[in-house]
C-alpha positions, 0 to 999 in steps of 0.5 A: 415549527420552532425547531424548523425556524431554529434550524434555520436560523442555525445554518444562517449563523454559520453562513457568514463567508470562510475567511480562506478558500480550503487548503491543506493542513499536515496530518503526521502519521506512520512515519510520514506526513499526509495532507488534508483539507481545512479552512478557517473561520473567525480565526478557528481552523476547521479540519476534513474529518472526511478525510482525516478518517479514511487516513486512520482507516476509518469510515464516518455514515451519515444518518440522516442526509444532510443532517447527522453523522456518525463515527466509530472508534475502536469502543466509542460511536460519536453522532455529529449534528450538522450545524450544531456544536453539540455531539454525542459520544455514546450516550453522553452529550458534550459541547465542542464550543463550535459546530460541525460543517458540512462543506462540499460533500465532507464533514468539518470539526473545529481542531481546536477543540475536537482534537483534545477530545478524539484523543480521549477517545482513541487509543492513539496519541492525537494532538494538534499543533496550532502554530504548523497547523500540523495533526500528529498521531501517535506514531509521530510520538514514538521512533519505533512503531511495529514489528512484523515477522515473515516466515520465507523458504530460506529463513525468518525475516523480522522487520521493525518499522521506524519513523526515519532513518536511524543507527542500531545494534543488534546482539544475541544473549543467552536463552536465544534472546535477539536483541534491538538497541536503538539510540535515542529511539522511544518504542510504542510498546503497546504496539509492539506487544500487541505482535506477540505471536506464538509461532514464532516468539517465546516471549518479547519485551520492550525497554524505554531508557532516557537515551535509547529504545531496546527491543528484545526477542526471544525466539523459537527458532534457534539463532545461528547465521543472521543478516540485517539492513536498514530499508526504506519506503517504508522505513524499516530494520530487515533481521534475516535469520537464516536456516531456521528450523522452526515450525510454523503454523498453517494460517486459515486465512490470507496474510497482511498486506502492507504494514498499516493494512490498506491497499489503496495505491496502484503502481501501474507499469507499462511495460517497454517504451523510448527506444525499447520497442518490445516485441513487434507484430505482423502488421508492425504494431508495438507493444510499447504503444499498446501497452501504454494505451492500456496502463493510461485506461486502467488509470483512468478507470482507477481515477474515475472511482477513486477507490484507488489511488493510480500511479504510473511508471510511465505515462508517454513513449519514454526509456525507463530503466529497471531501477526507475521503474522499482524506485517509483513504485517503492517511493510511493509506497505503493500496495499493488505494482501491476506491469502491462505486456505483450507477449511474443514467440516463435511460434505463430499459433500461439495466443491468448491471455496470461498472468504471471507472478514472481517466483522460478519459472516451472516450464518452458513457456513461463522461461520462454516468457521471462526471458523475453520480457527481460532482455532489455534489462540484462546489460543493467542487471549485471550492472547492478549485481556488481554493487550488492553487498555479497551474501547480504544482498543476495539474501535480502533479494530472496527474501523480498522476492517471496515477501508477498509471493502468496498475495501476489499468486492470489492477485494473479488468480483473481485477475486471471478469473475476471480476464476469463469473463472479460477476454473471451475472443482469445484463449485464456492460458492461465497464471504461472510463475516466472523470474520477470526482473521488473518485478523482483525490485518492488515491495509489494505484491506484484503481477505481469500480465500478458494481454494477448500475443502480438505475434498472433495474426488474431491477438494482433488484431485484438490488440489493435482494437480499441474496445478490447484493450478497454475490456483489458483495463476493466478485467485488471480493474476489477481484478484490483477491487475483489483483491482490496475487498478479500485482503482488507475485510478479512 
């Protein structure tokens, strides 16, 4: 009976009003600033750890409904009590002065004090900063955060991932040592080190100097012709070493996506639109509009669940060109770039469902398919040819286009299993590959899919059918959710 009315008495304690309505504090992590929700109460700011843990890719379990809650770092298990200020870290009870919150389904914790704590806890670098109401992980501590390397077709890419644009040199010594210097840059060498790899490296070191960050590789493949630029979204340094003869090994399970791992923002392309009608049926219907109707439930979808985050290149009957599609989906960083179409041909019994992903056409039919879909584009790609910066941008072009070729064939095959099961009124005419212009501009794995043939009295119809362009958006959508699943819980 005591613990009963001392439990009540503890939720009445903490029922005074909040003193603000939830807002948004600044989370800065990886190079960027996220936004998560807080409130104040008698002057102390109590920040999401809902929300602030999905940002680190981290998850909280409640223990008992309502009650307890449990969180895990990398060797830490922190078991939160609801309404109490006490919490216990493995088998340690520690006192945080003020208590935990639950507030509209999410879990509060004074900044104040918790974040000191958690940063005793984690290996990152977390402090609070309570004059901006800002969060900063360690990232925001350091210019250089990570280093990743691509094994390509025509080369090796390296990639160092910075906090924002930045100067560098780059010079070779001798022992086939490539080295990095950045000016006034300070290196999170335990992140670095971390990417040591035998495939690729002999060896790597990292030096801090009062005035600038050096990052020296010495590498496996000889260093002969090598290429470099600046890129952003995300921002980083791109080293193209080219015409290597280093052997890389076979990898038994699939490759990263994205620097931080997560896929969790859809680019949703609806292919045409404005004056760009794309192709038209028997009955005038426009690929335009259908597609459009399918992007706008597959967003919804999306939505709805909240597993993704859904953005759209277009989400009404406007022109877009080549280059605004591909700026809004590397702006937002997205992890997946899906583009919506209907395809068309000469030949009136052609039909059924396909999906493409980026790489030379093999046949007649992919060519056929990529030549139609990029037709609107020509005029505005040779446009664009003329301000590439010679062999640099062509290299750099090729690379980005096999960047994410393995993880984009694997998308269109897990699409193209779930289209099988969903799409059973035309023919499934299996993935194949293609040079699609819409695609090669995004820095993600990428997919076309083609929904039905709209030159096709019976895909026509399909087309037209609000149940089947509904049936279009759930395969895509589950497509996306088994590929989150199979590339994030490896």
């Amino acid at each position: 009976m005591r613990k009963i009315i001392h439990l009540a008495l503890c939720i009445l304690a903490f029922a005074t009003p909040f003193s603000a309505f939830a807002s948004e504090l600044s989370v800065q992590i990886s190079g960027g600033t996220e936004k998560i929700d807080y409130f104040t109460k008698q002057d102390v700011v109590y920040f999401s750890m809902s929300q602030f843990a999905e940002l680190m890719g981290e998850k909280l379990s409640w223990e008992e409904a309502g009650l307890s809650v449990s969180y895990e770092t990398e060797k830490n298990r922190v078991l939160f009590n609801i309404n109490s200020p006490y919490l216990k870290i493995n088998d340690t009870i520690t006192n945080i002065t003020y208590p935990a919150v639950l507030k509209e389904g999410q879990l509060y914790l004074p900044a104040v004090t918790f974040i000191p704590l958690l940063d005793r806890l984690k290996s990152e670098q977390i402090s609070w900063d309570a004059g901006n109401k800002t969060i900063r992980v360690s990232s925001e501590w350091y210019t250089v955060n990570d280093i990743l390397f691509s094994q390509k077709a025509n080369g090796l890419l390296i990639e160092i991932f910075v906090a924002g644009p930045t100067k560098y040199e780059i010079f070779t010594s001798e022992g086939n040592w490539l080295n990095i210097n950045i000016p006034e840059g300070t290196i999170n060498r335990q992140q670095i080190m971390s990417r040591r790899s035998s495939e690729y490296l002999l060896e790597i070191n990292t030096h801090q100097f009062d005035n600038s960050a050096q990052l020296a590789l010495q590498l496996r493949p000889k260093i002969g012709k090598f290429t470099d630029r600046f890129q952003s979204n995300p921002d980083r340094i791109q080293i193209a070493l080219l015409d290597t003869s280093a052997t890389v090994e076979a990898k038994s399970g699939p490759d990263n996506v994205g620097p931080d791992l997560l896929i969790d923002r859809i680019i949703i392309d609806a292919g045409h639109g404005g004056n760009d009608y794309g192709a038209i049926g028997f009955k005038s219907t426009k690929e335009r509009e259908i597609v459009l109707d399918i992007a706008k439930r597959l967003a919804k979808l999306i939505r709805k669940e909240k597993i993704f985050e859904a953005i759209m290149t277009r989400d009404k009957d406007e022109t877009l060109t080549l280059q605004e599609r591909a700026k809004i989906a590397n702006k937002a960083n997205g992890d997946i770039f899906v583009s919506i179409h209907a395809n068309a041909s000469i030949k009136r019994s052609a039909r059924g469902f396909q999906v493409f992903f980026l790489a030379p056409a093999k046949n007649d039919s992919a060519r056929a398919a990529a030549q139609l879909e990029n037709a609107p584009f020509l005029a505005e790609t040779s446009g664009l040819q003329a301000h590439e910066d010679g062999d640099l941008g062509f290299i750099i072009s090729d690379m980005i286009q096999t960047e994410f070729q393995t993880e984009s064939s694997d998308l269109a095959a897990i699409i193209d299993k779930e289209c099988r099961r969903a799409l059973t009124e035309t023919s499934a005419r299996g993935i194949d590959q293609a040079g699609f212009f819409v695609l090669n501009g995004v820095y993600m794995p990428s997919v076309l899919v083609e929904t039905a043939f709209i030159t096709n009295r019976e895909d026509e119809e399909l087309l037209n059918d609000k149940s089947y362009r509904q049936n279009v958006a759930e395969a895509i959508y589950e497509g996306l959710k088994r590929f989150k699943a199979k590339y994030e819980n490896k």
